[in-house]
N, C-alpha and C positions, 0 to 999 in steps of 0.2 A: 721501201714500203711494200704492203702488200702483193702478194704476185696475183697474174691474173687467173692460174692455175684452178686460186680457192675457188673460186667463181663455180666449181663443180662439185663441192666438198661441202659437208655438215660440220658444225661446232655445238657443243651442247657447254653453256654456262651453268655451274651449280654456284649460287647466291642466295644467301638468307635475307640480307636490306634489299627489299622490293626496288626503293627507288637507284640503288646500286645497280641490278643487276636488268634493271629495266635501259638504265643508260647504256650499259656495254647492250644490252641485247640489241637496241635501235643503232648503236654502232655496226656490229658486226653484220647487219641483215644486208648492209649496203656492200657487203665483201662476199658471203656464204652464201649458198644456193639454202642451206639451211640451216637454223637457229634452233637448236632446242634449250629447253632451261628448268631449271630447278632447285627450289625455294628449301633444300637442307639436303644431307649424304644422304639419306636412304630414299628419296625419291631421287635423286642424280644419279643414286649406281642402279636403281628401276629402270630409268630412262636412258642411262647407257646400254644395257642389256638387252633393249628392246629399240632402242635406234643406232647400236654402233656406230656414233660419230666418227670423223676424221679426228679431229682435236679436240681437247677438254679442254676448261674452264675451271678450276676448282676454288673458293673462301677454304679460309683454315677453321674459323671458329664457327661450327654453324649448328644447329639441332640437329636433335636424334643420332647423326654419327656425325662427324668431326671428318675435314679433308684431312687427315692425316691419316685417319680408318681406311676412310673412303679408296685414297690411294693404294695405299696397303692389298685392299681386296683387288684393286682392279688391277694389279701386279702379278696378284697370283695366277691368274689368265691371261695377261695382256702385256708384253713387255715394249712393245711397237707403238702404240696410240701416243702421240705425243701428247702430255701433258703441264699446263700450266697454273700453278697456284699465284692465287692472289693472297697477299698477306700483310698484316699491321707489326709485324714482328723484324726488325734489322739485324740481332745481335747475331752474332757468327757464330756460335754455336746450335743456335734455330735454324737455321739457316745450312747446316753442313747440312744437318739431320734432314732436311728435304732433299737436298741434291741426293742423299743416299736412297731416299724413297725411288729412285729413276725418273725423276721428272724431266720434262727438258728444257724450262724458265721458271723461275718465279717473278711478281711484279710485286712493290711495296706500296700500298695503298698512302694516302690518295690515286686511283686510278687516271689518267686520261686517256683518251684515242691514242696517241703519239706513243705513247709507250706500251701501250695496248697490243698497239699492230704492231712494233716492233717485235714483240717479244715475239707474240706469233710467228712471225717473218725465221725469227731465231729459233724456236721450236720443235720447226718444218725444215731445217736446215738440212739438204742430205734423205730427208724424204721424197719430197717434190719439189723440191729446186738443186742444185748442183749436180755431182756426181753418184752412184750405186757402182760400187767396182763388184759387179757376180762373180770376176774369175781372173787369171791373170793375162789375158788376153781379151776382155769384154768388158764394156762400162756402157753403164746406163746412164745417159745425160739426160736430165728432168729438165731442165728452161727449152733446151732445142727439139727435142722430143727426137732423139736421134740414140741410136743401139750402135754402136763400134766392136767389131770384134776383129783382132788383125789390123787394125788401122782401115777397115773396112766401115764406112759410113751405111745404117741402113734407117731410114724413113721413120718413122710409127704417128699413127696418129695420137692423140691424146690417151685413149680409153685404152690401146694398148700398152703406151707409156705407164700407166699409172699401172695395170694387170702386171708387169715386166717388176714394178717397182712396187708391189704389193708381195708378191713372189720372195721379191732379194732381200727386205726388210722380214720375212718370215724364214729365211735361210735352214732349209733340213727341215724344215716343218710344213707338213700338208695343211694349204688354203681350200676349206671348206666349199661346196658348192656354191652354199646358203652366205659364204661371208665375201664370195666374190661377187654376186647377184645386189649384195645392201652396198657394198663398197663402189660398184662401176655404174649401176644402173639405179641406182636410190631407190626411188618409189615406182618403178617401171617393174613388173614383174618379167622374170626372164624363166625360160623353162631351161634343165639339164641340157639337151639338145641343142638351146639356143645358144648356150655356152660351149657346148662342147664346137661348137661352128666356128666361135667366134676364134678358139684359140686354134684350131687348123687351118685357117686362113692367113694367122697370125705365124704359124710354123712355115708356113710356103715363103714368106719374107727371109728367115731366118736358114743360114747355107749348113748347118747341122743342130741336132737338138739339144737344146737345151734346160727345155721341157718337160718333165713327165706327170703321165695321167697315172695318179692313184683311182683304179677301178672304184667305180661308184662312189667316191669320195670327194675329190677336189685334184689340184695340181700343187706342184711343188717347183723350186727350180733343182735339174739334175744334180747329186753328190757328185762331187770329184771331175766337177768338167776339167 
């Protein structure tokens, strides 16, 4: 069932049935520090854009754009946000054609909790929960919040666990100031400075780097360790 991890994370449900998506909404509130939601695809890829959730929610048949669109666009920017569509549809050819969008559940309507949170639970799989193998001497373990490198145990607390694993899920790609500030710190504003503190604190843990600062930019984790 769900980890206690989410308990720091946002979800943004896009649902067109009011009374649908009012039910998952009051579900989820009791897991996510935050719920956001919306009522068809172009007000759901608005409020993705503007609140970078941890995981999506997406309906297949909704106004104005279709979760299949929806997808689609949030793909061309975003290969990492786990997403999960909900849908009225079983036949296996509907059905590849999503997995090919990159998603990482879909749920068949009628909805309930129980399969709800599972899939979630399956979605985040290798996100924040299990293993991040960065390198072939270093794993990032999410449930214990613990960094190995060498068969060397080291520590982290949560907020660096999830930075380490924000990082290894954007592999050769520079993480933005602005997308590490909405992803560790939600609605807390943080200045460059405060960031840049948090992760040299964070390197004095670690026995060589693994790190690097792209000048005025964000961080990445190093090529070719």
């Amino acid at each position: 069932m769900i980890n206690d991890i989410y308990k720091d994370l946002s979800i943004l449900c896009i649902e067109d049935e009011e009374g649908v998506r009012r039910h998952i909404v009051n579900t989820l509130s009791y897991y996510f520090c935050k719920v956001y939601e919306a009522s068809n695809g172009q007000e759901g890829l608005d409020v993705y854009h503007k609140r970078l959730p941890d995981i999506i929610l997406c309906d297949i048949e909704m106004p104005f754009m279709n979760g299949i669109e929806l997808v689609n666009k949030i793909r061309t920017e975003d290969l990492t946000t786990p997403i999960v569509v909900l849908t009225a549809y079983s036949n296996e050819e509907y059905l590849i054609k999503l997995i090919n969008l990159q998603i990482q559940h879909y749920i068949l309507k009628p909805i309930n909790a129980e399969r709800l949170l599972q899939a979630i639970d399956k979605a985040f799989l290798g996100k924040y929960t299990g293993c991040i193998k960065i390198s072939e001497n270093i794993l990032l373990y999410l449930d214990s919040k613990v960094l190995q490198i060498d068969k060397k145990e080291i520590t982290l607390s949560l907020r660096e666990t999830r930075f380490l694993s924000l990082l290894a899920t954007n592999k050769e790609q520079t993480v933005y100031y602005s997308t590490i500030e909405e992803k560790l710190w939600k609605d807390k504003p943080m200045s460059n400075g405060a960031i840049k503190s948090f992760v040299r604190d964070l390197r004095k843990k670690i026995p060589f780097e693994i790190i690097e600062n792209i000048s005025q930019v964000g961080y990445r984790i190093k090529p070719k360790l």
